[in-house]
C-alpha positions, -999 to 999 in steps of 0.1 A, spaced: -317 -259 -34 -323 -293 -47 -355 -304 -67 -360 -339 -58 -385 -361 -73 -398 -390 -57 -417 -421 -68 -440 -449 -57 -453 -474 -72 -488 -498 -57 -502 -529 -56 -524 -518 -85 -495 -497 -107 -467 -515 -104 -448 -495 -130 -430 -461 -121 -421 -453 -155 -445 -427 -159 -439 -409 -125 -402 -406 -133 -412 -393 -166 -433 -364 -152 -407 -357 -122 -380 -352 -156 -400 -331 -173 -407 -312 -143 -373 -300 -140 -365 -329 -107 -324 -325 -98 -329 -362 -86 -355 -383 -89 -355 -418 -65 -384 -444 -68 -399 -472 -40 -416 -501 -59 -443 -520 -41 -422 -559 -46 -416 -586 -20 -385 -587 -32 -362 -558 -18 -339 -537 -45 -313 -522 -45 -326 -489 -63 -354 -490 -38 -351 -455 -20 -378 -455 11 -396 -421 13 -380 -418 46 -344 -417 34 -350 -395 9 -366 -368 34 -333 -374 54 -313 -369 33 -325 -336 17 -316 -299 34 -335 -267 44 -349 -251 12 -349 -283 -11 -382 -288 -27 -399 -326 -28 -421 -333 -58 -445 -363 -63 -470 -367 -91 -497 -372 -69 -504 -372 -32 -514 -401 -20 -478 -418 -35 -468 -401 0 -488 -421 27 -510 -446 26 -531 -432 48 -539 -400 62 -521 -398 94 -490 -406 77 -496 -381 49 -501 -353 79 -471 -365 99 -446 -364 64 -460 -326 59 -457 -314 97 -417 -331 93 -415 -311 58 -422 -280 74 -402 -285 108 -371 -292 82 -379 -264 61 -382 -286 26 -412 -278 3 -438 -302 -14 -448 -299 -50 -479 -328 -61 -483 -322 -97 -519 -335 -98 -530 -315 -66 -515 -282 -83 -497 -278 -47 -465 -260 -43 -455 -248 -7 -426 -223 -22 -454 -202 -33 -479 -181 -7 -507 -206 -11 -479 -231 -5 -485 -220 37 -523 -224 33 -516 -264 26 -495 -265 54 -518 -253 80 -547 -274 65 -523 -307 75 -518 -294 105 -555 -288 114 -559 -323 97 -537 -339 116 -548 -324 151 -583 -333 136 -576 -366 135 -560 -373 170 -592 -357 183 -609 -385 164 -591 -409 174 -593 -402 208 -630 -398 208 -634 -429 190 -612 -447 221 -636 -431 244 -668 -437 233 -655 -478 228 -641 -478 262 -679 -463 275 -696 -489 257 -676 -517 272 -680 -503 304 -718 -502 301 -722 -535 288 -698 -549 323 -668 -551 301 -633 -539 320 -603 -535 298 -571 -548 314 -564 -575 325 -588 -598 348 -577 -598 384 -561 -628 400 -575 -640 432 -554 -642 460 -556 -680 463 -545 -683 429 -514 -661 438 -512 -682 472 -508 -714 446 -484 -699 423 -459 -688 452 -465 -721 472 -457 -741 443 -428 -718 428 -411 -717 467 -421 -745 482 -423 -773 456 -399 -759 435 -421 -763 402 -407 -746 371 -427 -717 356 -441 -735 326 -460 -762 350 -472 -733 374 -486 -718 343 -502 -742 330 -515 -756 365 -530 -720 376 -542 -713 339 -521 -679 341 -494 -667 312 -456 -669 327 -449 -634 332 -479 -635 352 -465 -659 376 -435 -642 372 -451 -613 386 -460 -631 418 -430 -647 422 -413 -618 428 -433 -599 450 -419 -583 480 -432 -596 512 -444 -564 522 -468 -564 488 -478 -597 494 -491 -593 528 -514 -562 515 -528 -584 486 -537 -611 513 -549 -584 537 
């Protein structure tokens, strides 16, 4: 059972010097850092291959919480793949530590959280879509009329045009005319019925 301390650094701290020095005198096995650079490093360790590469019963510490995720979702999705692997979380400056009892308690808050915030999203997506609707807005996207198809077919089959002038001639993208093209004649006879 490793104790594996983890680092990140931000746009605003840049340094990790301090996070490392907490993770040591926490008692960390390991300790691997990600620094927020343009330029890629080769001690750059992404959060992600650190979690894969720890087993059942190892214990991840971070100084703080929010060096985890950048935003919530990601900070709920990191703690519902902690517990599916078995692993633990310690964040020093949250005083949370899932090896202990209270330890399950922060567990089933990120899991409420995180269903929480799917609801919200999805309500969100709802209400926008309603809104659009009301105000004669249709996502998607806009119909073709059937002359317009008539045009692109006649001008792909029977003037042999490339796709880039059909395009461009029936103000449609390429895989739009694309589409068309290869319609079966039994679909396009229902779209011109």
């Amino acid at each position: 059972m490793k104790i594996i301390g983890y680092a990140r650094s931000t746009i605003i701290d840049n340094s990790t010097s301090e996070q490392i020095n907490k993770l040591k005198e926490f008692g960390c096995n390991d300790y691997f850092h990600e620094t927020y650079s343009l330029e890629e490093s080769e001690e750059n360790h992404s959060l992600e291959s650190v979690v894969a590469q720890m087993q059942p019963g190892d214990t991840l510490v971070v100084t703080e919480l929010h060096r985890l995720g950048k935003t919530t979702r990601q900070l709920t999705e990191l703690t519902d793949l902690l517990k599916q692997r078995e692993l633990h979380l310690v964040s020093l400056a949250e005083n949370i530590d899932t090896r202990e009892p209270m330890g399950e308690v922060y567990f089933n808050l990120m899991e409420g959280l995180a269903i929480m915030e799917r609801s919200l999203i999805k309500e969100r997506t709802l209400v926008g879509l309603n809104k659009a609707r009301k105000k004669g807005k249709i996502g998607g996207r806009p119909k073709i009329d059937p002359k317009t198809i008539k045009k692109i077919r006649h001008l792909y089959y029977e003037k042999k045009e490339t796709i880039q002038y059909i395009s461009e001639k029936c103000g449609v993208s390429v895989g739009t005319c694309y589409k068309y093209i290869k319609l079966s004649e039994e679909e396009w006879r229902k779209l011109r019925s």
